[in-house]
VEXMILUM-141451 format. One record per residue (C-alpha): y, x, z. Coordinates in Angstrom, 1 decimal, always signed. Each point is the difference from the previous one (the first is absolute). Layout:
BEGIN
y,x,z
Y,X,Z
...
# end
This chain:
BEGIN
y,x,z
+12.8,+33.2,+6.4
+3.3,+0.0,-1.5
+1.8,-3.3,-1.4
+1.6,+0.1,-3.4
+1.0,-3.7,-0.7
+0.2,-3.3,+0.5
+0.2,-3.1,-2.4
+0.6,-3.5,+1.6
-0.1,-3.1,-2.1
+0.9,-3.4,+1.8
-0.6,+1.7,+3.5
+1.9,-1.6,+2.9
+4.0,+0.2,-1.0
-1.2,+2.4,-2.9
-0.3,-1.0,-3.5
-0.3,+2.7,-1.7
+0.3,+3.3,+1.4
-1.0,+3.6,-0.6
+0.3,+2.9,+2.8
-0.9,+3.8,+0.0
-0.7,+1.5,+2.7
+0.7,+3.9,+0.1
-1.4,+2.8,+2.0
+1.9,+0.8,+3.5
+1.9,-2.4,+2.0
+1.1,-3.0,-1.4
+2.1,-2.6,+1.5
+0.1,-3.8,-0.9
+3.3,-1.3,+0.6
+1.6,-3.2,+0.1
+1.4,-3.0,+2.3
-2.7,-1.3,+2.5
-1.8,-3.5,-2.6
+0.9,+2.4,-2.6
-4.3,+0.0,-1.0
-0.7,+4.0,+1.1
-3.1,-1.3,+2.1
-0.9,-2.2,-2.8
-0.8,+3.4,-1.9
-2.5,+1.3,+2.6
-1.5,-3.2,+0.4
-0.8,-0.1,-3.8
-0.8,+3.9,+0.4
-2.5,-0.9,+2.4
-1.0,-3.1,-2.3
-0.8,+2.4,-2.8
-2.3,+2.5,+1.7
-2.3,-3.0,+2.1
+1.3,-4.0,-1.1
+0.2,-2.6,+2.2
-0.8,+1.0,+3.9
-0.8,-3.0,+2.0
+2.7,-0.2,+2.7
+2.3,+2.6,-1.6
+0.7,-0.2,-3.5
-0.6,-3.7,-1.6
+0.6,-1.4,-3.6
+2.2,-2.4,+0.9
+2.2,+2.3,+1.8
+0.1,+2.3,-3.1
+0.4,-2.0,-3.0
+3.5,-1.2,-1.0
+0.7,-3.4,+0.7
+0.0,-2.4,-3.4
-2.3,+2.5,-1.8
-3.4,-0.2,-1.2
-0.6,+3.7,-0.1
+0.6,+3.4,+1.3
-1.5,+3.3,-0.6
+0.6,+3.0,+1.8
-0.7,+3.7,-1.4
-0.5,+3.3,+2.0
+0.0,+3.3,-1.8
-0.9,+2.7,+2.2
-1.6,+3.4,+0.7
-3.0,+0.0,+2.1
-2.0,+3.7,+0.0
+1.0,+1.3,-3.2
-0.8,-3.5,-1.8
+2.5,-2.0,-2.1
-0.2,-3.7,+1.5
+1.2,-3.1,-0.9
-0.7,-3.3,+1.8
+0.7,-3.0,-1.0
+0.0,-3.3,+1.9
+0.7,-4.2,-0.7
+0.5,-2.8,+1.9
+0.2,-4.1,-1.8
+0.7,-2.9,+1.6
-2.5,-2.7,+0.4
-0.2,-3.4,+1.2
-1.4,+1.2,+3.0
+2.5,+3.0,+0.5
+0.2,+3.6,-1.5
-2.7,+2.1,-0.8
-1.1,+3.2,-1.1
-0.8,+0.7,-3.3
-2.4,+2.6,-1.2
+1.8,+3.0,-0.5
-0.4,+4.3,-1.5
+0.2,+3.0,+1.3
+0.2,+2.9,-2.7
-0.9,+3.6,+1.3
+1.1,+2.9,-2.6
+0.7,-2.8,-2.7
-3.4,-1.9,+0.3
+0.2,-3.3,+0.9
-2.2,-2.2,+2.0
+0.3,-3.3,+0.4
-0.9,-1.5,+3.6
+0.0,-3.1,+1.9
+2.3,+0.3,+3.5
-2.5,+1.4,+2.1
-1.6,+2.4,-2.5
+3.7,+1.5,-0.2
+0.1,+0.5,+3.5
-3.3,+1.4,+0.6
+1.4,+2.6,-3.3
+2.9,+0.6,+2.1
-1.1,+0.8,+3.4
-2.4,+2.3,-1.7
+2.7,+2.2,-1.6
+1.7,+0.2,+3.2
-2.9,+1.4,+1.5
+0.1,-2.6,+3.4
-3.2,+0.4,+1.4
-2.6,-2.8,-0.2
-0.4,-0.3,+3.1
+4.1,-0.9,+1.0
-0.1,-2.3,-3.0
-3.1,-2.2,+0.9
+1.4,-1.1,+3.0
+1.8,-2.8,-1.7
+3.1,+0.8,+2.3
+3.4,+0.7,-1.2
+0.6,+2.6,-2.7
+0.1,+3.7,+1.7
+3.0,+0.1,-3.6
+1.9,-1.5,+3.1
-0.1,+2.9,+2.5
-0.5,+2.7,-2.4
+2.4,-0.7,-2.4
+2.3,-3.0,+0.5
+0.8,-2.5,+2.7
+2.2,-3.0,-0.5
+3.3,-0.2,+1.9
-1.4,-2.9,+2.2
-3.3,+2.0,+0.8
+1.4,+3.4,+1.1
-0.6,-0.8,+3.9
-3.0,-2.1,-0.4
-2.6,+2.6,+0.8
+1.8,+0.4,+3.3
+0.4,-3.3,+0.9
-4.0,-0.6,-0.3
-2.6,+0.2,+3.0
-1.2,+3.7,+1.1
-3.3,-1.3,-1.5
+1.3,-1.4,-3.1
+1.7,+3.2,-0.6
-2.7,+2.0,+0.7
-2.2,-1.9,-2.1
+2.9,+0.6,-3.2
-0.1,+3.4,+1.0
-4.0,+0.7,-0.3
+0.7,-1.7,-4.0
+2.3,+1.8,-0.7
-0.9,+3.5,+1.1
-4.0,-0.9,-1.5
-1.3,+0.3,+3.9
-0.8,-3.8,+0.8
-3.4,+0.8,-1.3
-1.0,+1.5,+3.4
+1.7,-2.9,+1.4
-2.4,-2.5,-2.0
-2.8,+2.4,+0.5
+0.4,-0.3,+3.5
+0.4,-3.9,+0.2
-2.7,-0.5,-2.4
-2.7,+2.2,+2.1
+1.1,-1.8,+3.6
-1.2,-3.6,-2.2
-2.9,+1.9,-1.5
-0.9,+0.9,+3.7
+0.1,-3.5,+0.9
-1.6,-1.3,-2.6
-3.4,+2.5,+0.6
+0.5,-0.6,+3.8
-0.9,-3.5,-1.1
-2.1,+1.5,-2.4
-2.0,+1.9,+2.6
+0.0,-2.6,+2.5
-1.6,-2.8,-2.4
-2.2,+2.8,-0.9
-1.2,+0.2,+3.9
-0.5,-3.7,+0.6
-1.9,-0.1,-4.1
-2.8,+2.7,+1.8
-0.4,-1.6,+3.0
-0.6,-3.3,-1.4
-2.2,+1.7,-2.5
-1.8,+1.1,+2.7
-0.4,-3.3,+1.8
-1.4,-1.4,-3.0
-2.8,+2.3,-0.3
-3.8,-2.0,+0.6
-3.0,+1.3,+1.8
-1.8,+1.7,-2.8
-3.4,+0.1,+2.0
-0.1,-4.1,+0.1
+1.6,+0.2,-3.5
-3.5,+2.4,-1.2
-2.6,-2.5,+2.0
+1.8,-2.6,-1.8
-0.9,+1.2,-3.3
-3.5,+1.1,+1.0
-0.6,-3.9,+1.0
+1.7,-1.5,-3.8
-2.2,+2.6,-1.6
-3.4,-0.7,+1.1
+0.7,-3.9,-0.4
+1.4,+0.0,-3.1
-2.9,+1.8,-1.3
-2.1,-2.6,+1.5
+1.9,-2.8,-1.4
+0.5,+1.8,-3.3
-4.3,-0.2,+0.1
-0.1,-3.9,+0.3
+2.5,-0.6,-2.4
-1.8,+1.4,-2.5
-3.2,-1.7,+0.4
+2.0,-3.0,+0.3
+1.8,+1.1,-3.7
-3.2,+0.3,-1.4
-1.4,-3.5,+0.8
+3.0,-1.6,-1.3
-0.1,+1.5,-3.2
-3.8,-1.0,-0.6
+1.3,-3.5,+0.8
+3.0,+0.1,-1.8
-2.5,+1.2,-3.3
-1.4,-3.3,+0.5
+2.1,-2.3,+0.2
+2.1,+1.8,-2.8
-2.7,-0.8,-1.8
-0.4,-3.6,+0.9
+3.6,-0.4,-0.7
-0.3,+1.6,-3.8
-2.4,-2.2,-0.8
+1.8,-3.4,+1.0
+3.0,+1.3,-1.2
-1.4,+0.7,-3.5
-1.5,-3.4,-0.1
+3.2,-1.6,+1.3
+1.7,+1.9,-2.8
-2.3,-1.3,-2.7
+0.4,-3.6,+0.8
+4.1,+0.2,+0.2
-0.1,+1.3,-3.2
-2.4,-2.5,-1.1
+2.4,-3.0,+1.5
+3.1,+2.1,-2.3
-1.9,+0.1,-3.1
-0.4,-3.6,+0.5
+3.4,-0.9,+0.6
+1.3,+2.2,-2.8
-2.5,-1.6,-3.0
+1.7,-3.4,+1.7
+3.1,+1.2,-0.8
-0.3,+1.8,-3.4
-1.7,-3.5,-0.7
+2.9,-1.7,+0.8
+2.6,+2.7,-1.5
-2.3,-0.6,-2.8
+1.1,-3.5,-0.8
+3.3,+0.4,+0.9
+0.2,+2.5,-2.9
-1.9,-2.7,-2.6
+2.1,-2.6,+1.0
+3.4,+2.0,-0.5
-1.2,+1.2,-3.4
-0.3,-3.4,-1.3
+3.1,-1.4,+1.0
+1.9,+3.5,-1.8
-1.9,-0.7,-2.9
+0.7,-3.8,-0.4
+3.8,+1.2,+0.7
+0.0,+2.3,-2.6
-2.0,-2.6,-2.6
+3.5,-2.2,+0.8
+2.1,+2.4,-0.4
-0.5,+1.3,-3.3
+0.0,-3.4,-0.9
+3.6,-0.1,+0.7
+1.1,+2.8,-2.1
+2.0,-1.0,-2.5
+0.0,+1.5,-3.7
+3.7,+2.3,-0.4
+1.3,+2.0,-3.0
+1.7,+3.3,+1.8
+1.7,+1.1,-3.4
+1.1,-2.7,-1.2
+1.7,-1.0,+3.2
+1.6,+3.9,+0.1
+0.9,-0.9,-4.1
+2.0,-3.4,+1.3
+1.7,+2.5,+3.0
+1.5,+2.1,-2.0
+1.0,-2.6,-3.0
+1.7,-2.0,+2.6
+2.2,+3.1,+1.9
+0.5,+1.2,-3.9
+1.6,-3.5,-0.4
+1.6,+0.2,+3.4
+2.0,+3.3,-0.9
+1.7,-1.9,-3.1
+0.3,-3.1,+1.6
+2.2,+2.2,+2.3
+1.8,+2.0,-2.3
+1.7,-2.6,-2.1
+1.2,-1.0,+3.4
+1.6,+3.0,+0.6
+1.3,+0.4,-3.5
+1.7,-3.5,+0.2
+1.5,+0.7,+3.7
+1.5,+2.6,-1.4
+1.2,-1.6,-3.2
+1.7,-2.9,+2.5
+1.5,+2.8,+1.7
+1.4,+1.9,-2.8
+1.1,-3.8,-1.3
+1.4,-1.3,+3.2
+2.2,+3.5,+0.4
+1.3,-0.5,-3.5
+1.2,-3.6,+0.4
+1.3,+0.8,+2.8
+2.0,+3.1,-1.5
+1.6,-2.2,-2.9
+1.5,-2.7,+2.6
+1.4,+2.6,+1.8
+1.5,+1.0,-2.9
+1.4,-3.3,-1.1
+1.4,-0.5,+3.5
+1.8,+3.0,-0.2
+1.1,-0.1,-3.4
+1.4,-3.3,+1.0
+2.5,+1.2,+2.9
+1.2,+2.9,-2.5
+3.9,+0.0,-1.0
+0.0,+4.0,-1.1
-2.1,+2.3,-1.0
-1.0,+2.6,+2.4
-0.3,+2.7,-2.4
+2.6,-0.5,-2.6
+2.7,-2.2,+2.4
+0.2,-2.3,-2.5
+0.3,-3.9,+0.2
-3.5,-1.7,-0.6
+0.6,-3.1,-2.2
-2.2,-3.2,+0.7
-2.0,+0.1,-2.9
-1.2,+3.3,+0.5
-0.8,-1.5,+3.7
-2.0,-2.7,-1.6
-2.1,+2.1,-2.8
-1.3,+2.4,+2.6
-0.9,-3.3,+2.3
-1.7,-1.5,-2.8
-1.8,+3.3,-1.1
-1.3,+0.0,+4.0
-1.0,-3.5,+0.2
-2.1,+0.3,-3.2
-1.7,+3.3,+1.8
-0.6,-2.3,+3.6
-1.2,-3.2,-2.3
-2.7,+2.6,-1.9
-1.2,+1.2,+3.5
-0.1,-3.5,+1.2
-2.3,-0.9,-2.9
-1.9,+3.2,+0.3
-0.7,-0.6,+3.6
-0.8,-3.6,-0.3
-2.6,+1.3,-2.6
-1.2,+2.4,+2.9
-0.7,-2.6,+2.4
-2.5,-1.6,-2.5
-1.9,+3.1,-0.3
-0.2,+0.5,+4.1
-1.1,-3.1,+0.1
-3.0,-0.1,-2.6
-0.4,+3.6,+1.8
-0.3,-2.0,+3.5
-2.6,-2.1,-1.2
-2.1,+2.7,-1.9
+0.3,+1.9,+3.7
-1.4,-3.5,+1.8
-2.6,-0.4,-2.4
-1.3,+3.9,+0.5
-0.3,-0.6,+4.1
-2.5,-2.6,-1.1
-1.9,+2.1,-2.2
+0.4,+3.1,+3.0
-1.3,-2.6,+2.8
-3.1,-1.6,-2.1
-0.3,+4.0,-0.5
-0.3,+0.5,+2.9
-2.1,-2.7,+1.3
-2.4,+1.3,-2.7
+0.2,+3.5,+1.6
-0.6,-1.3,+3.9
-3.5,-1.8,-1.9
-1.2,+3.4,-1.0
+0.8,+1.6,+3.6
-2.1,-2.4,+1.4
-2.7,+0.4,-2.4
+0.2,+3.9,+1.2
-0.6,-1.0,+3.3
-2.5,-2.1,-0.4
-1.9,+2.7,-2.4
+0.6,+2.3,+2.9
-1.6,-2.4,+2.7
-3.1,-0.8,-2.6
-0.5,+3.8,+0.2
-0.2,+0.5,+3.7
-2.0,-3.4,+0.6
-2.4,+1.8,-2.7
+0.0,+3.0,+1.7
-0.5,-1.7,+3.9
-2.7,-1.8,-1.6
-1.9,+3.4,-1.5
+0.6,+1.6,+3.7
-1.8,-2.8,+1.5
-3.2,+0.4,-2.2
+0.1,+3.4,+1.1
+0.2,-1.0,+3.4
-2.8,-2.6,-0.3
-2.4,+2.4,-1.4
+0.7,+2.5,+2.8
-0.7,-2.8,+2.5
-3.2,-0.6,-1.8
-0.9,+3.8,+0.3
+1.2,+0.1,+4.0
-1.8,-3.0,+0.7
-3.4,+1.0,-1.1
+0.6,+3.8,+1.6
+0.4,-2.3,+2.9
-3.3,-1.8,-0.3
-1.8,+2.9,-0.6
+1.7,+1.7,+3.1
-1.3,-3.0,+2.1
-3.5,-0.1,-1.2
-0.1,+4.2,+0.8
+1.2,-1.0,+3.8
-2.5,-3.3,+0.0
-2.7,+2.4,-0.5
+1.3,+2.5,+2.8
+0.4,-2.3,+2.7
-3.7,-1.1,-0.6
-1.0,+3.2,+0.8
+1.6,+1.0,+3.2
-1.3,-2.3,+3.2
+2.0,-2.0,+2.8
+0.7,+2.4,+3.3
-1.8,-0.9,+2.9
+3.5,-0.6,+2.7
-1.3,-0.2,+3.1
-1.6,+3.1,-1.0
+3.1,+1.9,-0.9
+2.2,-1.2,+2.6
-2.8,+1.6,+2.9
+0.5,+3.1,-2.2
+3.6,-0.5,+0.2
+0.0,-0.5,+3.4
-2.0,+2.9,+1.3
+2.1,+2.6,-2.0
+2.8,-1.4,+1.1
-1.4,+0.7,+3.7
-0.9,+3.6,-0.6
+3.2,+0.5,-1.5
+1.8,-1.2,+3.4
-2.2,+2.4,+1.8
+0.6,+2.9,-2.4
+3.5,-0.5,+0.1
+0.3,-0.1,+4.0
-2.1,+3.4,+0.2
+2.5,+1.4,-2.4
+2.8,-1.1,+2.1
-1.4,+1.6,+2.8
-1.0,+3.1,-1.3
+3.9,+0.2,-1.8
+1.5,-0.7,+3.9
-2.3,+3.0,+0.8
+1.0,+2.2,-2.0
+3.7,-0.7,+0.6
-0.8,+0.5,+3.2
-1.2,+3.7,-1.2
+2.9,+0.5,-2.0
+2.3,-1.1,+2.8
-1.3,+2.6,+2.4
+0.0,+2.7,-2.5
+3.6,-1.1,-0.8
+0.7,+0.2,+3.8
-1.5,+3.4,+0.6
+2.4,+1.2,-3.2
+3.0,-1.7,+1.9
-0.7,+1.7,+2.2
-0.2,+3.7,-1.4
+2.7,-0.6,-1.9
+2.4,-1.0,+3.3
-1.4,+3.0,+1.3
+1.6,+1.9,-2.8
+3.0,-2.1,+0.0
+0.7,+0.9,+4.0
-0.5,+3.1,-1.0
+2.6,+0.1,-3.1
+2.6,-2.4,+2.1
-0.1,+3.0,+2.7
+0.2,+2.8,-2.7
+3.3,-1.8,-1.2
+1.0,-0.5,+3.8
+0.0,+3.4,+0.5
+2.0,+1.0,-3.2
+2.4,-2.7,+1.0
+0.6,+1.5,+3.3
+0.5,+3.9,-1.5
+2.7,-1.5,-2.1
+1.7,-2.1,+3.0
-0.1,+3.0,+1.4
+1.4,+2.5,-2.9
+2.5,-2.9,-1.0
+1.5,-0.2,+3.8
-0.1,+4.4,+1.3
+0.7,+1.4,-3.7
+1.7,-2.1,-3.1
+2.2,-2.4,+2.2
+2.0,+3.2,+2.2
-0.3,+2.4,-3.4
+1.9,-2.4,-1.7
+2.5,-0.3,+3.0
+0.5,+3.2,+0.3
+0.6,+0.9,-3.8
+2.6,-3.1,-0.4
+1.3,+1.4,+3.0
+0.6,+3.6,-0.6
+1.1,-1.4,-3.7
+2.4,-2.3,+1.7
+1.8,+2.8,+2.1
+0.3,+2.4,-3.2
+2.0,-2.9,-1.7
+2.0,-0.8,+3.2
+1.0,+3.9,+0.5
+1.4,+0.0,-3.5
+1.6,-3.8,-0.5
+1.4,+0.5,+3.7
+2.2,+3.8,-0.6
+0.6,-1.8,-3.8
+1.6,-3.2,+2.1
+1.7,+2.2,+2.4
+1.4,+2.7,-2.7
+1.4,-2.9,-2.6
+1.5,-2.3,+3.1
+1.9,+3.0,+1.9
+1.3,+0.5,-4.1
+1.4,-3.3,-0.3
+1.1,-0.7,+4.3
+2.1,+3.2,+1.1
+0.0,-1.5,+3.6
-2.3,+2.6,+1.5
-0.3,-2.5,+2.8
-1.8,-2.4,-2.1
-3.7,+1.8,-0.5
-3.1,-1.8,-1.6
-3.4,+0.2,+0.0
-3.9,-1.8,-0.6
-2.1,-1.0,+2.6
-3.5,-0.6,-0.5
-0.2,-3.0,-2.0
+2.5,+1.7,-2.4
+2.8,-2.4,+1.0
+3.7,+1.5,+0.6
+1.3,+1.2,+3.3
+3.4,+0.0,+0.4
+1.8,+2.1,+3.1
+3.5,+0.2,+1.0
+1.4,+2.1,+2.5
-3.6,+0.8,+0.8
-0.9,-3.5,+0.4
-2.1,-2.6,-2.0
+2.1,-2.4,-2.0
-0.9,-3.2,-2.0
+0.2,-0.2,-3.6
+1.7,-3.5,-0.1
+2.8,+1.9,+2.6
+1.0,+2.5,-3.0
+2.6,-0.5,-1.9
+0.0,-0.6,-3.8
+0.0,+2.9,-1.5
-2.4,+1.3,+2.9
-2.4,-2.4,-0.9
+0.6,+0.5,-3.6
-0.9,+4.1,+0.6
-2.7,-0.4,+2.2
-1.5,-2.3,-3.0
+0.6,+2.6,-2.6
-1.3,+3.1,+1.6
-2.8,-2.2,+0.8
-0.4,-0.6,-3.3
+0.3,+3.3,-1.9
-2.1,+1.6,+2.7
-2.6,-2.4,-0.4
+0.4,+0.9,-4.3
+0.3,+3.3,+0.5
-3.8,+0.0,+2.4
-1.7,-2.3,-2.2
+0.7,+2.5,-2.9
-1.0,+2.8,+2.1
-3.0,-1.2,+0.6
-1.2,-2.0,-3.2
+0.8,+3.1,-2.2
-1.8,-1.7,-3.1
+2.8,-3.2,+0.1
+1.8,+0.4,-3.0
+3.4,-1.6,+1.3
+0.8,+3.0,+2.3
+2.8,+0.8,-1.8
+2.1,-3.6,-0.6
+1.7,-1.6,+2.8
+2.0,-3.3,+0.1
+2.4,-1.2,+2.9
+1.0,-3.5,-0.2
+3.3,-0.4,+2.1
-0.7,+2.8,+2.8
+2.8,+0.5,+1.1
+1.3,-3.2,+1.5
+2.6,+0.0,+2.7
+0.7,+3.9,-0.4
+2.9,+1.9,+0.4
+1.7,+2.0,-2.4
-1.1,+3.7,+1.7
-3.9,-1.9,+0.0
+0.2,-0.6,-3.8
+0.9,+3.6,-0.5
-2.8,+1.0,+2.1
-2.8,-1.7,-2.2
+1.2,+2.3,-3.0
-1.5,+2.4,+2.1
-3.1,-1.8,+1.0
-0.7,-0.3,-3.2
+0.4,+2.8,-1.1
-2.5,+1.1,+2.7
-2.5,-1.5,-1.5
-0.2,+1.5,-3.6
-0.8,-2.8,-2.2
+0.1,+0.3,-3.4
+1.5,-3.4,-0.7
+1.5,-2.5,+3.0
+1.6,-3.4,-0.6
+2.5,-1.7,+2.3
+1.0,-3.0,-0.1
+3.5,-0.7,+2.0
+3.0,-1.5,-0.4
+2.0,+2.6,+2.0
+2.4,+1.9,-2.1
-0.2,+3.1,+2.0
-3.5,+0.9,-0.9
+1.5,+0.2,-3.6
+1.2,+3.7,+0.4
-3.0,+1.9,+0.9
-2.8,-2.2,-2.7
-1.0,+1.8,-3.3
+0.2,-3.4,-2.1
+2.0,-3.2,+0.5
-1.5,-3.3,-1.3
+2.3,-2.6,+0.5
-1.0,-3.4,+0.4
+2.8,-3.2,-0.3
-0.6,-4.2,-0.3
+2.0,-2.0,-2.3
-0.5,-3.3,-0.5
-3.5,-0.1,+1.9
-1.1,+2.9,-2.4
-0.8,+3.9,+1.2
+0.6,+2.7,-2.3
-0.6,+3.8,+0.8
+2.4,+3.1,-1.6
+0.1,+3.4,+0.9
# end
């Protein structure tokens, strides 16, 4: 994997910010604040989002914006990748958004998780390191943050062990191991319920020679029983013949004389329905005798004639008044118009348009000419009133004519409605004849009817009761007695089935002991397989794994910390759990008792031995050659710094990135990314 560039947008103290990243050894530089750990941290955001306890939205976005995007070009085995990554803020805090990851120029878009998934598949991590849902192997493989460099030391032997098996792909054996000692205790359990299953099995098993003189016994009686019941079946069906019989006849006579008793009742009533119906007719006829009385004579055209002569003289009526309005009008404007113009002549000393003094006769010829004009329109409009008012009576007298109009017109509606109610009274009347006549009809079929069952009862003959209730009484006897047999015989022949059942029980928990101790023995060859073969194999291999990986991460953790301590008093090694072991002058020494830059180069041996095993051994992990060192060399001197030029170089990477803010390491990097803050704002030149 090799990085190319990096394109932040609203990330942490970024706004906008583009970086490339060259081959070799490249050195981000700047004052410590300056935002070079805020370019791993989105580095690392690219390639997997938001890590729960590492790398948060919140913690990357810039504060005030809605939105940030990070984008990662790189080269990841021989592919041209791009990923691309967004975070908004919410109301409930900053989330991911879906994002893209475009391999060779074709792009997929992916949700968060689908990106990560794409990701951790083009750095070949295995599946098994991954699933563990721990922390991202990118951190010991590739890059640790500054504040994580001596975590993995400061952790439990078991803890670290346990980091170890993920990250070198041998924890399997571990889980192999852990899961067969609870699959041991679960068929130990297994077996064990299978023991007390078989001897309660066998407890439960019934004397199968009292079981077979049992059913010898329900056999012979029930056919005994079985014998009676039939004879007793037989009898009761020659009784129940009888009385059936008995019973058919009574109940055909009883049937007869109820229908008899509802013929009767309905001629009654078809009687009575009868009159109802004459009655009704003659009180519709003798209202519709009256009613076309009432109807009065009415002449439709001529009435339509008068209409339209009256609206004819209605219109005219109305346009002479509208022609003498507007002749008052024209009259009233016109006076008006010559008084105006006799006022004004009268306050006139000189001429407006000629400035010229106007004499007083003038003055009083042009009065006199406008008073003639206003006496005329006086006359005319006295002469006006006149008409409007022989016009106002003409109008009076027409609303007189319109209302006895229309009291004419209201007679003939009524005559309508009247016609309209002689019809339907006529019509009533006609549907009552027809229903009279089909009374008629009904009530003869009805007498007829009668007379046919009149003649039927005659022929049948009154049932002797005391007779039929003996009859009754014996079948009902026989019946009891059949019924009780075939009781008994039924309880019999349960009894049969119940012993055969039992004898079938008991075969089948004769097989069943012998299928619980087939599986007992199974389950005891795998106890015993589980415990002498898989659980030591699988120590063994994660054993002889183990010591392959220590040999090699211990002379890698000796090599890189004699490079960067040249006290040759001060030696280093791993015990058995992997954790450091520090001697001086031959004797053990505590971490915590080292000074800074002690502490500082036991971490970073520690941690580019540990890189350079992991890569040893996962040959496929595409991110072999990249490494990133956040800060690594805290609290060292000036002849340390020079010494990790040579560590460094020791390790033949094809790109490295360092993060530091010590001038020193300057000289000996290929590239020099300088990072500066102004005004809360990070920017990046070369």
């Amino acid at each position: 994997m090799r990085l190319t560039s990096l394109a932040l947008t609203n990330i942490r103290s970024y706004t906008a910010a583009t970086v490339a990243f060259p081959e070799g050894l490249t050195l981000l530089a700047g004052d410590i604040g300056a935002g070079k750990s805020s370019l791993l941290l989105a580095l690392e955001f690219a390639l997997f989002g938001v890590q729960r306890g590492e790398v948060s939205g919140s913690s990357l976005l810039r504060h005030g914006c809605q939105k940030g995007e990070v984008v990662l070009d790189a080269e990841i085995a021989g592919k041209n990748v791009r990923l691309t990554r967004r975070l908004k803020r919410t109301s409930s805090g900053v989330a991911q958004e879906a994002g893209s990851i475009a391999v060779d120029g074709i792009t997929t878009e992916c949700t968060a998780q689908e990106l990560k998934a794409r990701v951790l598949e083009l750095l070949a991590y295995p599946a098994s390191v991954v699933a563990t849902g721990k922390r991202n192997p990118f951190r010991y493989t590739v890059y640790t943050p500054q504040e994580q460099m001596k975590a993995i030391l400061e952790e439990s032997a078991e803890e670290r062990l346990d980091t170890l098996r993920r990250l070198f792909g041998i924890d399997t054996y571990k889980r192999v191991a852990e899961n067969a000692a609870i699959l041991v205790r679960d068929l130990k359990k297994e077996e064990a319920a299978l023991a007390a299953a078989i001897e309660t099995l066998r407890q439960g098993l019934p004397d199968r020679k009292a079981v077979e003189e049992r059913l010898r016994k329900a056999k012979d009686e029930l056919a005994a029983a079985q014998k009676r019941a039939a004879a007793a079946q037989e009898a009761l069906t020659r009784l129940t013949a009888q009385a059936d019989a008995a019973e058919k006849e009574r109940f055909a006579r009883s049937e007869l004389q109820k229908r008899h008793a509802v013929l009767r009742g309905q001629a009654r009533e078809r009687q009575r329905r009868a009159e109802e119906l004459a009655a009704e007719r003659t009180r519709l006829a003798t209202l519709a005798q009256e009613t076309e009385k009432q109807l009065a004579p009415a002449d439709d055209e001529a009435l339509r004639k008068e209409a339209a002569l009256l609206a004819e003289r209605e219109r005219k009526i109305a346009e002479k008044e509208r022609q003498a309005l507007k002749q008052e009008a024209a009259l009233d404007a016109k006076a008006a118009r010559s008084q105006e113009i006799a006022r004004a002549i009268a306050a006139l000393d000189t001429c407006p348009t000629c400035k010229q003094d106007v004499d007083e006769r003038h003055k009083r010829r042009i009065r006199a000419a406008e008073e003639k004009v206003a006496s005329d329109c006086a006359a005319k409009l006295k002469a006006l009133a006149e008409v409007k008012a022989k016009l106002q009576e003409h109008r009076a007298a027409m609303e007189r004519k319109k209302a006895e109009h229309a009291q004419r017109e209201r007679l003939v509606e009524a005559n309508k409605v009247k016609r309209d109610n002689l019809v339907q009274l006529r019509g009533r009347v006609a549907a009552l004849d027809d229903a009279l006549a089909k009374a008629a009809k009904e009530r003869e079929r009805l007498a007829a009817e009668t007379a046919k069952l009149v003649r039927e009862l005659a022929k049948t003959k009154e049932t002797d009761e005391e007779a039929f209730q003996e009859l009754r009484r014996r079948a009902e006897a026989q019946r009891t007695e059949a019924t009780a047999l075939a009781v008994r015989a039924a309880e019999l022949a349960k009894d049969e089935t119940r012993a055969e059942e039992e004898l079938k029980r008991q075969k089948e928990q004769q097989a069943r002991i012998a299928e619980r101790e087939k599986e007992r023995t199974a389950l005891q060859r795998r106890l015993a397989w589980l415990a002498k073969h898989l659980v030591p194999v699988c120590g063994a291999i994660e054993k002889r794994l183990f010591h392959s990986v220590h040999g090699a991460f211990n002379e890698y953790f000796r090599e890189w910390f004699s490079i960067l301590i040249e006290d040759e008093t001060l030696v280093v090694r791993l015990d058995g759990s992997f954790a450091p072991v520090i001697a001086q002058d031959g004797y053990e020494a505590e971490l915590g008792h080292l000074s800074g830059g002690e502490r500082t180069s036991v971490a970073l041996a520690y941690r580019l031995s540990l890189n350079k095993a992991v890569n040893e051994f996962l040959s496929a992990l595409r991110t072999r050659d990249l490494l990133i060192l956040d800060e690594p060399t805290d609290g060292f001197s000036s002849e340390q710094l020079d010494r990790v030029r040579a560590v460094l170089a020791r390790l033949g990477l094809k790109q490295v990135i360092v993060v530091s803010h010590e001038e020193q390491l300057e000289g000996y990097a290929d590239h020099v990314l300088r990072v500066t803050k102004e005004a809360h704002e990070s920017r990046v030149s070369a």
